[in-house]
Every structure is written in structure tokens, then in C-alpha cells.
C-alpha positions, -999 to +999 in steps of 0.1 A: +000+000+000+013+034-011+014+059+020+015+096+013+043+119+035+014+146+037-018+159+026-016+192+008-053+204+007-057+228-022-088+250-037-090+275-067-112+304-075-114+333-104-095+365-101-093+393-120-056+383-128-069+347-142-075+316-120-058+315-082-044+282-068-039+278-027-024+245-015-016+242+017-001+216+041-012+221+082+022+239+088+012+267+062+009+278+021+030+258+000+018+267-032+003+299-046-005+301-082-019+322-108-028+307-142-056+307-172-071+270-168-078+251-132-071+222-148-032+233-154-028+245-122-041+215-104-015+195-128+011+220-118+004+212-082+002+173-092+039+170-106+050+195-078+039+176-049+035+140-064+046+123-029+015+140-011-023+132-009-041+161-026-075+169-015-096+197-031-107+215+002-123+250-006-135+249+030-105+247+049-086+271+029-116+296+028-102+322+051-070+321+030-083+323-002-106+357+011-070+373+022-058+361-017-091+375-032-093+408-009-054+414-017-063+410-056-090+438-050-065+461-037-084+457-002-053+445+014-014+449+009+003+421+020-002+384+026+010+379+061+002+337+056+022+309+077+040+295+047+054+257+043+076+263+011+111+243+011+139+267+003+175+269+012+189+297+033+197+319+002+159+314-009+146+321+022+169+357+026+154+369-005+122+358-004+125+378+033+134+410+018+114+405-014+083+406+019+098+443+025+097+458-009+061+485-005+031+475-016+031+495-051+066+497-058+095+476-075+130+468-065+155+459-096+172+423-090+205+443-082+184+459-045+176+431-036+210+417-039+224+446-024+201+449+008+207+412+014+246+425+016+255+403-013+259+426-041+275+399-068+249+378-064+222+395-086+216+362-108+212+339-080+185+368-064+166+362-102+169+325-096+155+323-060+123+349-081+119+319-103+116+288-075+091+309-060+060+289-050+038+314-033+037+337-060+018+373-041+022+359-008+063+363-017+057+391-037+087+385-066+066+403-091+079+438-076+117+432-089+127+441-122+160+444-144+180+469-135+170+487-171+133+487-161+124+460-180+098+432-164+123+406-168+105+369-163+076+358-147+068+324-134+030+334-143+037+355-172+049+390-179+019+404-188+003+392-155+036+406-141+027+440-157-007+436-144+000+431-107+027+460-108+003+481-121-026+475-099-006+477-068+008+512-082-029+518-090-043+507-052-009+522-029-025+555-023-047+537-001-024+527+026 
């Protein structure tokens, strides 16, 4: 008999920013994902999490899923959610400070590096961006290249450009 390590309880809704994926273990968020179909994301979160038991749970994960929602209406500005995400160290140092950057405002790649103390490691900052699976609640959409440009997306540029603008669009309220 096959035994699962864990159960990772998952639900998805419509946003204005495409479909939202939670998925979440009892220690916290391990995924957060933003995507056009439901059925990609849940086959996303199938080859991501393979060793686990997933269990479509919209009620459990209800109360995160309003913070999601509200924070895609501009209603909120950050995702303050207990978070289950492996990572090594480096990850977890720029996904700290990438929770810093405003609400509304970018950082380039090269900031981030720079306020982690580490000002040659610019590329490896990018990197930890793109192993990102909480996208909004680690909010890597707010660094850019250092000429401005979006640079990559796990979810897409344009949904990149979208977020960056609606934050920008939503600040004045906090």
C-alpha cells in the first residue's frame, strides 16, 4: 500500500488576474499560483507535490483564499500567511526581503542583492524569483531588471505587468 508523507489540501477560484491556486499543508501555504485554466494548475500542483495526498478542500482554505481574493481587489497589501515552502537559506533571505519591498513599488534584482549584503549575487537573487511557489504571498513580481524592463515571470509577464500596475494603481490607499 502506497502511504502519502502529507496531505496538501488545495482550492481554486477566479480572479481578475486569471485563476488563483492555494495549496496548503497544516504547517502553512506551499503553493500559490496564478494561471488561465484550473485544470493546469491542479496538474502544476500534481507533478510538484507528487509524494503528497491532494484533497480539493475549498473549505478549509476559505479564510485564505478571502486574504488572496481581498489582496487581488486592492483591499489589502500584503499576505502575512504561515507559509510551508522548502527553500534553502539563500531562498529564504530573498524571499524575506522581497516581503519588504512596499506594496506598489518595484526593487531591480541588483536591490535586492544589495540589501541582502550580497551585491554579486544579482543572478542567483533572479533565480530564487523563479523557485518561488507562493507567488503574491512572496511578492517576486515587484523586482525588475535593472534597465526597467519586467524581466521573467513564473505566471507570465503580462500578468507581471498587471500586478505591478494595480498595486501602483491601489498604494494611495495605505
Amino acid at each position: 500500500m502506497h502511504r502519502y508523507q502529507c496531505v496538501v489540501r488545495y482550492a481554486v477560484v477566479p480572479s481578475t488576474f486569471g485563476y488563483v491556486l492555494a495549496a496548503a499543508t497544516g504547517r502553512g501555504v506551499c503553493s500559490a499560483a496564478l494561471g488561465d485554466n484550473p485544470t493546469t494548475l491542479i496538474d502544476d500542483l500534481t507533478r510538484a507535490f507528487g509524494h503528497a495526498m491532494l484533497a480539493h478542500d475549498e473549505g478549509t482554505l476559505n479564510s485564505w483564499m478571502d486574504a488572496l481574493s481581498d489582496y487581488l481587489h486592492g483591499e489589502r497589501m500584503s499576505l502575512d500567511l504561515p507559509l510551508d515552502v522548502a527553500a534553502t537559506p539563500f531562498q529564504q533571505e530573498v524571499w524575506r526581503v522581497l516581503r519588504t519591498i512596499p506594496y506598489g513599488t518595484t526593487q531591480t534584482y541588483q536591490q535586492v542583492a544589495q540589501r541582502m549584503g550580497r551585491p554579486a549575487a544579482t543572478r542567483a537573487v533572479a533565480q530564487a524569483c523563479a523557485s518561488n511557489r507562493v507567488a503574491l504571498i512572496v511578492p517576486c513580481h515587484r523586482v525588475v531588471r535593472a534597465d526597467g524592463a519586467l524581466g521573467g515571470y513564473r505566471w507570465g509577464v503580462e500578468r507581471k505587468r498587471a500586478l505591478i500596475a494595480h498595486e501602483a494603481a491601489h498604494a494611495d490607499r495605505w
